[in-house]
C-alpha positions in Angstrom: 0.2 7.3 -0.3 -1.7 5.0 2.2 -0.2 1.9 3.4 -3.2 -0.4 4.9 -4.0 -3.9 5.7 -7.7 -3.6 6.2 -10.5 -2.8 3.0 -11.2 0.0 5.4 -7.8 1.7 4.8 -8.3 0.9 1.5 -11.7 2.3 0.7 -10.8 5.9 2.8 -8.0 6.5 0.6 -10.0 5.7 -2.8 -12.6 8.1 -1.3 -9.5 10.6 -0.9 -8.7 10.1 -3.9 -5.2 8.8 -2.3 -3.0 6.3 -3.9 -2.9 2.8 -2.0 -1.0 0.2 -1.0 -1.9 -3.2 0.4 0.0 -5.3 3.0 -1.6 -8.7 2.0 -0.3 -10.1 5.2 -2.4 -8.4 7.4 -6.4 -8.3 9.0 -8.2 -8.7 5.4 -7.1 -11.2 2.5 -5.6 -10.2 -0.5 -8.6 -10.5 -2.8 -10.5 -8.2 -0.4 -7.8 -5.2 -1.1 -7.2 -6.1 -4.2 -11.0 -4.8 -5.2 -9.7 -1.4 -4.2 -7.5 -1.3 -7.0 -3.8 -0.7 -5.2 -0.9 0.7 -6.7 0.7 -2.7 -5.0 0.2 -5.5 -2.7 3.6 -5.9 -0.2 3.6 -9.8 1.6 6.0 -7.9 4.0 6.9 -4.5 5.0 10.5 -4.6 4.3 9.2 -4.5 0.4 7.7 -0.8 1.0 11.0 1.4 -0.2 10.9 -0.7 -3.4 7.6 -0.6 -3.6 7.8 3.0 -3.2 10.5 3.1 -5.8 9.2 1.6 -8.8 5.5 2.6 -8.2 6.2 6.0 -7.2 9.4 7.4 -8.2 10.4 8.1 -4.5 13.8 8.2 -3.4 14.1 6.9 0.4 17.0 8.2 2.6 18.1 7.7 5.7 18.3 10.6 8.1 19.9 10.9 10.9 
């Protein structure tokens, strides 16, 4: 999974084949990333482990 805030991100995981998601608050808008077709769009980082949750079935632990 990449986690970007710039189309650039965006379009080198497409071309990877990766799944993406968009931080909207970051260097490009929203409707720039949202052309690439992300899984999501966070307006914060602290949405990422439920992002990751629902999109991706992941289970995020903490380790220490």
């Amino acid at each position: 999974v990449m986690v970007g805030d710039t189309a650039y991100d965006m379009e080198m995981a497409r071309n990877a084949n990766v799944p993406r998601i968009a931080c909207c608050y970051g260097v490009h808008s929203r409707e720039r990333l949202m052309a690439y077709e992300p899984a999501a769009c966070m307006q914060s980082i602290s949405e990422l482990e439920s992002v990751l949750a629902s999109e991706f079935q992941c289970k995020i632990t903490n380790v220490s």
